[in-house]
Chimera marker file (.cmm) of the C-alpha trace (Angstrom):
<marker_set name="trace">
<marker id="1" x="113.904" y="116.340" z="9.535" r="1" g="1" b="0" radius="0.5"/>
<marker id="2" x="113.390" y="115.662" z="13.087" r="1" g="1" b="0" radius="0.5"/>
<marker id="3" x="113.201" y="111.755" z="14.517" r="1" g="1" b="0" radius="0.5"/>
<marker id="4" x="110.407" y="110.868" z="16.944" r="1" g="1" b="0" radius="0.5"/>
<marker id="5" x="112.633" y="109.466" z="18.642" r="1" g="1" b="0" radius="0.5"/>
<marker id="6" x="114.494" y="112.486" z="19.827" r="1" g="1" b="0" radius="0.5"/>
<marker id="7" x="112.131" y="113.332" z="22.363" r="1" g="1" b="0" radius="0.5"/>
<marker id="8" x="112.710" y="117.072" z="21.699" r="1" g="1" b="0" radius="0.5"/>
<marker id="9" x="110.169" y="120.003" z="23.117" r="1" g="1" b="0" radius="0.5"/>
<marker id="10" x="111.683" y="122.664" z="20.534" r="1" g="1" b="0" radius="0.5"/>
<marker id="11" x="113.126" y="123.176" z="17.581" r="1" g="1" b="0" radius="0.5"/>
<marker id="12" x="114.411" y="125.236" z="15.240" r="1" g="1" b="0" radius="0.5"/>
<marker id="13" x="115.252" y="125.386" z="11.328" r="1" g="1" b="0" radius="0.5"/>
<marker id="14" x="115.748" y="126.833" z="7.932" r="1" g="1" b="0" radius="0.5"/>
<marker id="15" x="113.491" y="124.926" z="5.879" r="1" g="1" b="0" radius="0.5"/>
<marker id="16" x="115.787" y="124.016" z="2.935" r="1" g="1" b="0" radius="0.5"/>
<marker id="17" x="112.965" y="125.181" z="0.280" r="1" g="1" b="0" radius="0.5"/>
<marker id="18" x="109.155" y="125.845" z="-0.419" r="1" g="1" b="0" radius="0.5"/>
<marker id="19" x="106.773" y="122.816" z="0.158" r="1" g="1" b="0" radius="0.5"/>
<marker id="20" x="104.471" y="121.494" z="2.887" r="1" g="1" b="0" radius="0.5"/>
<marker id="21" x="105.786" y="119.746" z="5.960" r="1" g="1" b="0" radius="0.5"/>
<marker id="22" x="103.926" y="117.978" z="7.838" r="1" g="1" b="0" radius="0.5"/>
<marker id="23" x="104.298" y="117.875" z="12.139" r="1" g="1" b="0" radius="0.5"/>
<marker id="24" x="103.565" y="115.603" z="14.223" r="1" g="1" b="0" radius="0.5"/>
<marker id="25" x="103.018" y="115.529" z="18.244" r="1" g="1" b="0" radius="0.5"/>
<marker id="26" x="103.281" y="112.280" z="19.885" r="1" g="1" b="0" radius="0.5"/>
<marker id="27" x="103.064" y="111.919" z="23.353" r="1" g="1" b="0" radius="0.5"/>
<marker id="28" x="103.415" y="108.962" z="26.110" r="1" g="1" b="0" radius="0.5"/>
<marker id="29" x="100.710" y="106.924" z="27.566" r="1" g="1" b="0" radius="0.5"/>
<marker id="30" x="98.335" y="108.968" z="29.270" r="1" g="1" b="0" radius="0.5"/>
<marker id="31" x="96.820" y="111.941" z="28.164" r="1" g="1" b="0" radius="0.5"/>
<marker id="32" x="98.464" y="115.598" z="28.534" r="1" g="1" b="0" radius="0.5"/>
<marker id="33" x="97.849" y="118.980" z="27.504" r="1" g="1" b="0" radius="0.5"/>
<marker id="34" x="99.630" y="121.010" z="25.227" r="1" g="1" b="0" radius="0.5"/>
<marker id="35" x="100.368" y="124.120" z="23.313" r="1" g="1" b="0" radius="0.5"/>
<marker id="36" x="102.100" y="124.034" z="19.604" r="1" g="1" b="0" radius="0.5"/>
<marker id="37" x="103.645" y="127.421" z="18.588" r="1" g="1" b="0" radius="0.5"/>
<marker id="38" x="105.133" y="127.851" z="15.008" r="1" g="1" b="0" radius="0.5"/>
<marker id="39" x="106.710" y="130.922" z="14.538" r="1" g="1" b="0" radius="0.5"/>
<marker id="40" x="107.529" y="131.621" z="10.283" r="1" g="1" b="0" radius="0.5"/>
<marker id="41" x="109.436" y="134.921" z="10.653" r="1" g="1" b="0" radius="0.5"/>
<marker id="42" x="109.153" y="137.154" z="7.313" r="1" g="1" b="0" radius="0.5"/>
<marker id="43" x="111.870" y="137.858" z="5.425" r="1" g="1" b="0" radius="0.5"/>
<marker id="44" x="112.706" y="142.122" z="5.203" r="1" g="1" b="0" radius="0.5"/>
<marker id="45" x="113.900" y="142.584" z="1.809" r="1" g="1" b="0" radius="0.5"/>
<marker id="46" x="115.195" y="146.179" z="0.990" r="1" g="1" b="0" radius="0.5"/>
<marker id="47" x="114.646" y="148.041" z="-2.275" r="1" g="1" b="0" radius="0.5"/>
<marker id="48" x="117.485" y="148.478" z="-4.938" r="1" g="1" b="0" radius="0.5"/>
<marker id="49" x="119.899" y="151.140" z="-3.595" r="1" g="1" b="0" radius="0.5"/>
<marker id="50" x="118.277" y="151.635" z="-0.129" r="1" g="1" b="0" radius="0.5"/>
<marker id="51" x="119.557" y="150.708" z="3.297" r="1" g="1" b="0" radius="0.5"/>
<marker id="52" x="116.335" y="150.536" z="5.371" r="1" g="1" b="0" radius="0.5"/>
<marker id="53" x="112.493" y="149.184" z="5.029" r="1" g="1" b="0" radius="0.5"/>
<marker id="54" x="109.455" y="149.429" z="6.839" r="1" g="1" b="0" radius="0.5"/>
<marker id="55" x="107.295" y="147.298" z="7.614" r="1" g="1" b="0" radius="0.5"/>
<marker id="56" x="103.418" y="147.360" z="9.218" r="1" g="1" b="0" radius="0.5"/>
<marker id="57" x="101.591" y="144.818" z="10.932" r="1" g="1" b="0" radius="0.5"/>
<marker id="58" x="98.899" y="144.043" z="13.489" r="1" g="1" b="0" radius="0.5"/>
<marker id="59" x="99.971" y="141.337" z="16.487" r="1" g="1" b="0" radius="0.5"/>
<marker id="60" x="97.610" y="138.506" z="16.278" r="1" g="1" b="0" radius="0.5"/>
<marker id="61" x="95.744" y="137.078" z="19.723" r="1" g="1" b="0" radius="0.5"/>
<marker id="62" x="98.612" y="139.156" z="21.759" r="1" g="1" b="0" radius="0.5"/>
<marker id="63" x="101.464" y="136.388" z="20.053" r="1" g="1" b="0" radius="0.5"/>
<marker id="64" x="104.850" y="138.383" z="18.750" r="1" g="1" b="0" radius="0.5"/>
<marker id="65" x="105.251" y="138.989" z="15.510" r="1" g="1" b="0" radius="0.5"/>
<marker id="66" x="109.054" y="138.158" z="13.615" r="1" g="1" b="0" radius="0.5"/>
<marker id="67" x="110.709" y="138.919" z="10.809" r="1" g="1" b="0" radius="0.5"/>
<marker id="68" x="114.254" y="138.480" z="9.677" r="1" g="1" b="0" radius="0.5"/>
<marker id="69" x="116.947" y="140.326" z="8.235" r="1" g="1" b="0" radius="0.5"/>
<marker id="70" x="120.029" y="139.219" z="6.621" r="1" g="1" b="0" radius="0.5"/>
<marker id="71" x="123.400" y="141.950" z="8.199" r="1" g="1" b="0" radius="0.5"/>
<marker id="72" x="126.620" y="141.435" z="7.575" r="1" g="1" b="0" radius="0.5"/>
<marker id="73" x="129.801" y="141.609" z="10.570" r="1" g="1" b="0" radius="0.5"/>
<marker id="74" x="130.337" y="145.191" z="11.759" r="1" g="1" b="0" radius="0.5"/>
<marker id="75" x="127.395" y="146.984" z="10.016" r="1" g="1" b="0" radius="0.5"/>
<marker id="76" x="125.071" y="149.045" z="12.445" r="1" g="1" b="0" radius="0.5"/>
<marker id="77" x="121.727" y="148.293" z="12.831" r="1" g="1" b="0" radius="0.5"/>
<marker id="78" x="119.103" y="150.719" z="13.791" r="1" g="1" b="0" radius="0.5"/>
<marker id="79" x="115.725" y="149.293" z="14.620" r="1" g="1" b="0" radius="0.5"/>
<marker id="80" x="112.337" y="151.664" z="15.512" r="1" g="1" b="0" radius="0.5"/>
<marker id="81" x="109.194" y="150.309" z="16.799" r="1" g="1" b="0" radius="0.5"/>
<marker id="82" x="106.155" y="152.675" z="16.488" r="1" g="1" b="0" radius="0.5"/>
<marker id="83" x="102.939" y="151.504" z="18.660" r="1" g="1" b="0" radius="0.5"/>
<marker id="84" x="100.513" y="153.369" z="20.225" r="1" g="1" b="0" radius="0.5"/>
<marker id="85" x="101.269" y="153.725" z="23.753" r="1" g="1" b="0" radius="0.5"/>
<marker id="86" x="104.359" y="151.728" z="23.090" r="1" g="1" b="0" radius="0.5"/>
<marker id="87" x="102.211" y="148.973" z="23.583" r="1" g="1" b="0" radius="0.5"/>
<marker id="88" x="104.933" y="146.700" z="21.801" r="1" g="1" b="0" radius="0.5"/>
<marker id="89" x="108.682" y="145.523" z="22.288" r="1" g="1" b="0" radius="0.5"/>
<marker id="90" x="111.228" y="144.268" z="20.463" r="1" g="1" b="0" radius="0.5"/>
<marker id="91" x="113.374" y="141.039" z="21.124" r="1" g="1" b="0" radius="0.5"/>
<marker id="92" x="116.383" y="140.409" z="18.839" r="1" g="1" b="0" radius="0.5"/>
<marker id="93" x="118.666" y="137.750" z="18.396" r="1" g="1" b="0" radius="0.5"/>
<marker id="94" x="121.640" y="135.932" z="15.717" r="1" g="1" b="0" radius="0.5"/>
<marker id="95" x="119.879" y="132.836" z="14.177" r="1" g="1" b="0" radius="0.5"/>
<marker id="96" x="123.497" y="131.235" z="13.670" r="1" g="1" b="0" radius="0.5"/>
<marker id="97" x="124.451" y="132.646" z="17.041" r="1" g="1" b="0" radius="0.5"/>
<marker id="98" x="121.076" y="132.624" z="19.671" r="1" g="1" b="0" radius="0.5"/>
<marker id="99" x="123.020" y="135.483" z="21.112" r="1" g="1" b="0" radius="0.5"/>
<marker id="100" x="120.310" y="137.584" z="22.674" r="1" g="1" b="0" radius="0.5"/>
<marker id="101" x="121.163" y="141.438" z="21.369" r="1" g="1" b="0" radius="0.5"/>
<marker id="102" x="117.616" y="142.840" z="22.785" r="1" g="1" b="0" radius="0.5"/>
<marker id="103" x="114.808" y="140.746" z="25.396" r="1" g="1" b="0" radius="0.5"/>
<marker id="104" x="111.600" y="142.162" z="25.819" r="1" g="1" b="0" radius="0.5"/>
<marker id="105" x="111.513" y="141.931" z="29.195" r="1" g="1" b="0" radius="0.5"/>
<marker id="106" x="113.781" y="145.265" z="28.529" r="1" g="1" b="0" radius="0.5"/>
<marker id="107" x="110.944" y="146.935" z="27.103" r="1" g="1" b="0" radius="0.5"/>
<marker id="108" x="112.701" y="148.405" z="24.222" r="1" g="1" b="0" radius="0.5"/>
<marker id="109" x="111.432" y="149.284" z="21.216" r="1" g="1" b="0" radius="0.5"/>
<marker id="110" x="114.195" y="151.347" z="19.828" r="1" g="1" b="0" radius="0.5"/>
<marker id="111" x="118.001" y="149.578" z="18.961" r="1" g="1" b="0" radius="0.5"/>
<marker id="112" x="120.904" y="150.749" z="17.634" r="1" g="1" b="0" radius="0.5"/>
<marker id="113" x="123.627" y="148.253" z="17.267" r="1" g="1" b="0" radius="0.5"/>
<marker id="114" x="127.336" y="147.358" z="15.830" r="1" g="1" b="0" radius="0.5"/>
<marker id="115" x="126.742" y="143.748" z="14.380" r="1" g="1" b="0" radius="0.5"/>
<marker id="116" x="128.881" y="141.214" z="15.811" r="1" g="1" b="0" radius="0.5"/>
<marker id="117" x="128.411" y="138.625" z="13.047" r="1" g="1" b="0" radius="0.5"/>
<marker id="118" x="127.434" y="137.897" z="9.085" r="1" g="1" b="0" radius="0.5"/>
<marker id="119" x="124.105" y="136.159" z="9.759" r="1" g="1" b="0" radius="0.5"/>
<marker id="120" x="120.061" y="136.283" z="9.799" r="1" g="1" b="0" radius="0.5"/>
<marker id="121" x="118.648" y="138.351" z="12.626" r="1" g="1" b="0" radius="0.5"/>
<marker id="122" x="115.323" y="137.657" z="13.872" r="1" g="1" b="0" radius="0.5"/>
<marker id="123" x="113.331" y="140.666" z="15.120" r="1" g="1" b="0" radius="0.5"/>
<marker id="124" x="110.481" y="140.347" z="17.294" r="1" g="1" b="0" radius="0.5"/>
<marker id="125" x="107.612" y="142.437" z="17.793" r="1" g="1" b="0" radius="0.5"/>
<marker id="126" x="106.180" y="141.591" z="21.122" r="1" g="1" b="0" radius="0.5"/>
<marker id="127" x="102.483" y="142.882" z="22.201" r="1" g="1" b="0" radius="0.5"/>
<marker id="128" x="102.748" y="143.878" z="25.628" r="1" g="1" b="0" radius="0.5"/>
<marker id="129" x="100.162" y="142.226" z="27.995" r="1" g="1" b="0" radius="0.5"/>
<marker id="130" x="98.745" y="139.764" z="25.334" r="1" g="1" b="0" radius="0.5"/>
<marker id="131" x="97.229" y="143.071" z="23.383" r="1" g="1" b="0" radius="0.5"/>
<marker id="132" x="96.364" y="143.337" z="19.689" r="1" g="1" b="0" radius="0.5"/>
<marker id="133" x="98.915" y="145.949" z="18.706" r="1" g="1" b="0" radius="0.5"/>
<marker id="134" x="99.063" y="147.880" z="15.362" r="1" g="1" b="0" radius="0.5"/>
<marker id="135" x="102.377" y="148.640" z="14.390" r="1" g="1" b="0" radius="0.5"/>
<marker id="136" x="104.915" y="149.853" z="12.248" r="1" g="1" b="0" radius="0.5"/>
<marker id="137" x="109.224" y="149.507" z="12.088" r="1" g="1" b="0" radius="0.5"/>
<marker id="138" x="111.271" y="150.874" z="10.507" r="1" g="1" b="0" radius="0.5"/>
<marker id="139" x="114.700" y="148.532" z="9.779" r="1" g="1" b="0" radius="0.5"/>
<marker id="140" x="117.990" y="150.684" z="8.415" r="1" g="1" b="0" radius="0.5"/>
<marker id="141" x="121.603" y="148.476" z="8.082" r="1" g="1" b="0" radius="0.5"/>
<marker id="142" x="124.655" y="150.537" z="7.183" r="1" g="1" b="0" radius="0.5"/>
<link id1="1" id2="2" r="1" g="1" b="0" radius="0.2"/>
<link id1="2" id2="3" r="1" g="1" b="0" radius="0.2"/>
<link id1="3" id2="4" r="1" g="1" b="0" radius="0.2"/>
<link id1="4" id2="5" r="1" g="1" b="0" radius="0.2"/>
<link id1="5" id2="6" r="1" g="1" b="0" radius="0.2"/>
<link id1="6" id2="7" r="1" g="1" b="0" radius="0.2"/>
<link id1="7" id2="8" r="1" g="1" b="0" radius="0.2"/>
<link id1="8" id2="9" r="1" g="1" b="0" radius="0.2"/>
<link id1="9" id2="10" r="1" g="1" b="0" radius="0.2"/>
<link id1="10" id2="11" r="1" g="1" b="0" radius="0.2"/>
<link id1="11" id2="12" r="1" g="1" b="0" radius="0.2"/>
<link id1="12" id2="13" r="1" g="1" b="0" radius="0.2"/>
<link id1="13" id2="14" r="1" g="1" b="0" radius="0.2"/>
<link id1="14" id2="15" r="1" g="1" b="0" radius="0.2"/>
<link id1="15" id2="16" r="1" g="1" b="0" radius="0.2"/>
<link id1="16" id2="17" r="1" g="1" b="0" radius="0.2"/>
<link id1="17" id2="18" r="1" g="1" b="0" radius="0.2"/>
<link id1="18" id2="19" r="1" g="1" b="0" radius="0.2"/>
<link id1="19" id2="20" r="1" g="1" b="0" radius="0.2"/>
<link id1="20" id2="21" r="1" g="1" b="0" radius="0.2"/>
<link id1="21" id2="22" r="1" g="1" b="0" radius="0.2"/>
<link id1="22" id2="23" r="1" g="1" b="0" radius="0.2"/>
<link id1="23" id2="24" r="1" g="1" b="0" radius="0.2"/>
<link id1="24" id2="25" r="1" g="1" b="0" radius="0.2"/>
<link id1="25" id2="26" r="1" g="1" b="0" radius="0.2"/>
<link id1="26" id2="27" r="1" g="1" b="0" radius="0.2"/>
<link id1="27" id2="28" r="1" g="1" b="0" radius="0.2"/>
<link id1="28" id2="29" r="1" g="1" b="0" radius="0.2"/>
<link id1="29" id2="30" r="1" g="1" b="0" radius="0.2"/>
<link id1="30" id2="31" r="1" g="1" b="0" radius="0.2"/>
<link id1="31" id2="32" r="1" g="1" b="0" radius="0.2"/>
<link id1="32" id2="33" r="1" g="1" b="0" radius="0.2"/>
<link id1="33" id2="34" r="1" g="1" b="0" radius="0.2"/>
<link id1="34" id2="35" r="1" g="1" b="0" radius="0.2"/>
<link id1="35" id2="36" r="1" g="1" b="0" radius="0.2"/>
<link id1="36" id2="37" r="1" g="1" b="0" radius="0.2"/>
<link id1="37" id2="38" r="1" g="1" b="0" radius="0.2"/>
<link id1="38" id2="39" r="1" g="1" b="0" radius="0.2"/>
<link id1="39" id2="40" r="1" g="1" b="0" radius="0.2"/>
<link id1="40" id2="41" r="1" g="1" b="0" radius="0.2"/>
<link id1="41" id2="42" r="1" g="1" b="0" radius="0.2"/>
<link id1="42" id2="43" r="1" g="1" b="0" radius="0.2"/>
<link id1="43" id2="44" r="1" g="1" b="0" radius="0.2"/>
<link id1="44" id2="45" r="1" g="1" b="0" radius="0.2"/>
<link id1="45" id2="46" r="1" g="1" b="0" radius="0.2"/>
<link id1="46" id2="47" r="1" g="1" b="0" radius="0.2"/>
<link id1="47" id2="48" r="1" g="1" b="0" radius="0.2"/>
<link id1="48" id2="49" r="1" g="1" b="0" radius="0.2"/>
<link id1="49" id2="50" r="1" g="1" b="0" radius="0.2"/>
<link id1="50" id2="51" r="1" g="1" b="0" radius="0.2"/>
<link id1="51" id2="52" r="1" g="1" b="0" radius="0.2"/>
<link id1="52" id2="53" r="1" g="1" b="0" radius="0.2"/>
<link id1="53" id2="54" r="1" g="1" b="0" radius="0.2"/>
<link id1="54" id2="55" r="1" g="1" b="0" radius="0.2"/>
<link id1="55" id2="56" r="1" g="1" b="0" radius="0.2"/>
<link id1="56" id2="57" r="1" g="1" b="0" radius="0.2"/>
<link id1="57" id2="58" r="1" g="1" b="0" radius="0.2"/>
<link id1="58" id2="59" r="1" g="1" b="0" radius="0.2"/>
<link id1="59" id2="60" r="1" g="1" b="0" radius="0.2"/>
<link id1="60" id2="61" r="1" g="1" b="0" radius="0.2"/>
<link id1="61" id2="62" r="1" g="1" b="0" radius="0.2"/>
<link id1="62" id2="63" r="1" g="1" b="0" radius="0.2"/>
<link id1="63" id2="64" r="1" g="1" b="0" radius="0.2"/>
<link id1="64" id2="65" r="1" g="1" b="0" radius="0.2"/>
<link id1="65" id2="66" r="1" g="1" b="0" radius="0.2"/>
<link id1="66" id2="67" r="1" g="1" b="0" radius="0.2"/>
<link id1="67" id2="68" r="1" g="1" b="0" radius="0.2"/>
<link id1="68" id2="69" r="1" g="1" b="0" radius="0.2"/>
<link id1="69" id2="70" r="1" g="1" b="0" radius="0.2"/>
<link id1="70" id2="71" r="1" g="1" b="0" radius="0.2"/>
<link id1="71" id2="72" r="1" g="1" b="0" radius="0.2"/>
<link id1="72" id2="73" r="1" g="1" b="0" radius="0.2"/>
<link id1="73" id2="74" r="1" g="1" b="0" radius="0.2"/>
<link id1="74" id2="75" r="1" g="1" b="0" radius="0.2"/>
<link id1="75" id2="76" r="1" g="1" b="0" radius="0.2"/>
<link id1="76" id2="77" r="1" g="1" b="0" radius="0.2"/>
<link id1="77" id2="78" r="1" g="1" b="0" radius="0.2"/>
<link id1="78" id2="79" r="1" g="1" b="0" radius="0.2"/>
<link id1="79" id2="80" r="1" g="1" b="0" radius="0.2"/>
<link id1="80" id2="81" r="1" g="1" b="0" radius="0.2"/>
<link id1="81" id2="82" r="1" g="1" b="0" radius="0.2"/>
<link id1="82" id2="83" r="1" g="1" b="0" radius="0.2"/>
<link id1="83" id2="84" r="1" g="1" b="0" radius="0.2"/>
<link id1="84" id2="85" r="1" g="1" b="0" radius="0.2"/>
<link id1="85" id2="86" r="1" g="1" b="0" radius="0.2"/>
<link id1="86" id2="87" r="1" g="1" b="0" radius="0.2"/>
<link id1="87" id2="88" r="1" g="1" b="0" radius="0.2"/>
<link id1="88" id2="89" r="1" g="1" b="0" radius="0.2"/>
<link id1="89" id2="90" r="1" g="1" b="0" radius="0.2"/>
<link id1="90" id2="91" r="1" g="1" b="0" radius="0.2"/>
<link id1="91" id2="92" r="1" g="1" b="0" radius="0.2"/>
<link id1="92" id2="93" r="1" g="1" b="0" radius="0.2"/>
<link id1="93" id2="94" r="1" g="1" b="0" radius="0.2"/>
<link id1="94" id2="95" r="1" g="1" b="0" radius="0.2"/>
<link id1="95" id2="96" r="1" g="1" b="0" radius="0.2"/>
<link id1="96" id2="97" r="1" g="1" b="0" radius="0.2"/>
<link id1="97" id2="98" r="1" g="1" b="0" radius="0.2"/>
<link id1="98" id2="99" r="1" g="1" b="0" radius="0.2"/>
<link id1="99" id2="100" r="1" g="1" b="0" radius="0.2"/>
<link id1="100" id2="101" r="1" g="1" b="0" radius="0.2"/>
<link id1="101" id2="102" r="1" g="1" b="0" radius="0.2"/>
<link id1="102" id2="103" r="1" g="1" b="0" radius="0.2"/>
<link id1="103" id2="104" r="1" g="1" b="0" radius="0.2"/>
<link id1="104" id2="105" r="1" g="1" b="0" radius="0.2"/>
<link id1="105" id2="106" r="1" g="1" b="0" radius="0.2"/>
<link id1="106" id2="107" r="1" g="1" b="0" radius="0.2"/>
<link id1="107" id2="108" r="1" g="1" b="0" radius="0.2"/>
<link id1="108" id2="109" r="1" g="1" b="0" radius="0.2"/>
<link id1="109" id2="110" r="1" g="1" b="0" radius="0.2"/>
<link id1="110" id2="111" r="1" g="1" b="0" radius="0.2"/>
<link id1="111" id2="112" r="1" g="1" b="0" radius="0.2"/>
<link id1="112" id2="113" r="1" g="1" b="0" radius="0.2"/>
<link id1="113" id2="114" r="1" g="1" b="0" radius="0.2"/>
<link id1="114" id2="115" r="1" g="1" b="0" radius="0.2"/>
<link id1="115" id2="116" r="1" g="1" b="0" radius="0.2"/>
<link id1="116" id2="117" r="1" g="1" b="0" radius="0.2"/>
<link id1="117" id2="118" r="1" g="1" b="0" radius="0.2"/>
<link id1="118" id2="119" r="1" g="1" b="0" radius="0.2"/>
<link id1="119" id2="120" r="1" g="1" b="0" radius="0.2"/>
<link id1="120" id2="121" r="1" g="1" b="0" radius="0.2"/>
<link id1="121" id2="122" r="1" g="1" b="0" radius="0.2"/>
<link id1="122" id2="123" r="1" g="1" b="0" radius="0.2"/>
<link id1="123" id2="124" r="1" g="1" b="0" radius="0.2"/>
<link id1="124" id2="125" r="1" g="1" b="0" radius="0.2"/>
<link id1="125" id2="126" r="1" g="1" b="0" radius="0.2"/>
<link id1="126" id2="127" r="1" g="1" b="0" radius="0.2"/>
<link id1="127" id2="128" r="1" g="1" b="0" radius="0.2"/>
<link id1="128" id2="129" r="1" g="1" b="0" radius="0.2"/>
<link id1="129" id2="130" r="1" g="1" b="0" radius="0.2"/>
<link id1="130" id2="131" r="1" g="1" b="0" radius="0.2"/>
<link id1="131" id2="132" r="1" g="1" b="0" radius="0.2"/>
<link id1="132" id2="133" r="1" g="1" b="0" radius="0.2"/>
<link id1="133" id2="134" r="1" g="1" b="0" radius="0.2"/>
<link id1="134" id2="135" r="1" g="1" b="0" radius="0.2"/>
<link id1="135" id2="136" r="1" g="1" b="0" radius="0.2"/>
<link id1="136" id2="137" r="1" g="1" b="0" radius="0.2"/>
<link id1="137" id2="138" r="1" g="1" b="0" radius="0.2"/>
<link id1="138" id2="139" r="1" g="1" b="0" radius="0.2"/>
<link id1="139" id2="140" r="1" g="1" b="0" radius="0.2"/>
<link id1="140" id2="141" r="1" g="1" b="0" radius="0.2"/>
<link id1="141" id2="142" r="1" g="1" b="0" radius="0.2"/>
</marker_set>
């Protein structure tokens, strides 16, 4: 999927079905240090005749958490992130698109938003200060 050749530091996909794939990390001549991060958001799925889900997790070793929702152009999405403390924050952005809609460096954990696009959306839940964060979100598209 991706040449060794390309010399790329990141990368990102829709795997085009369910299998293993194998990565590899090949470096130059001398020896370096480095850190692999594979992020596998989950997919928010909601029930027969509903328009929102929730969803609870736990952050693992302070790393965000994603998930992704499929929205279509001009439907408003309403996102609520419930942490103790508000130890958490969202970041969320097109997949298509990159387009940025919420950074965690904001510190929100609330959005409400007119979609721009038809697309995925990836929503992040980011652990403030590396914590271990318990969490739930609640996701409602209209």
């Amino acid at each position: 999927m991706l040449s060794q050749t390309s010399r790329q530091t990141s990368w990102e996909t829709m795997l085009p079905q369910t299998e293993d794939y194998y990565i590899g990390v090949y470096g130059g001549a001398t020896t370096e240090n480095y850190t692999l991060t594979i992020e596998i958001p989950s997919r928010i799925k909601f029930q027969p005749g509903t328009d929102s889900a929730t969803v609870t997790g736990k952050t693992v070793a302070g790393y965000p958490v994603a998930y992704i929702v499929l929205a279509v152009k001009d439907q408003k999405m309403t996102v609520n992130l419930n942490s103790q403390g508000n130890s958490a924050v969202l970041t969320i952005y097109g997949y298509t698109d990159g387009q940025p809609y919420v950074r965690s460096v904001t510190g929100q954990y609330n959005f409400i938003f007119r979609l721009p696009s038809t697309q995925d959306y990836i929503i992040e839940v980011v652990p403030k200060a590396g914590q271990v964060v318990y969490y739930d979100m609640l996701v409602n598209i209209k």
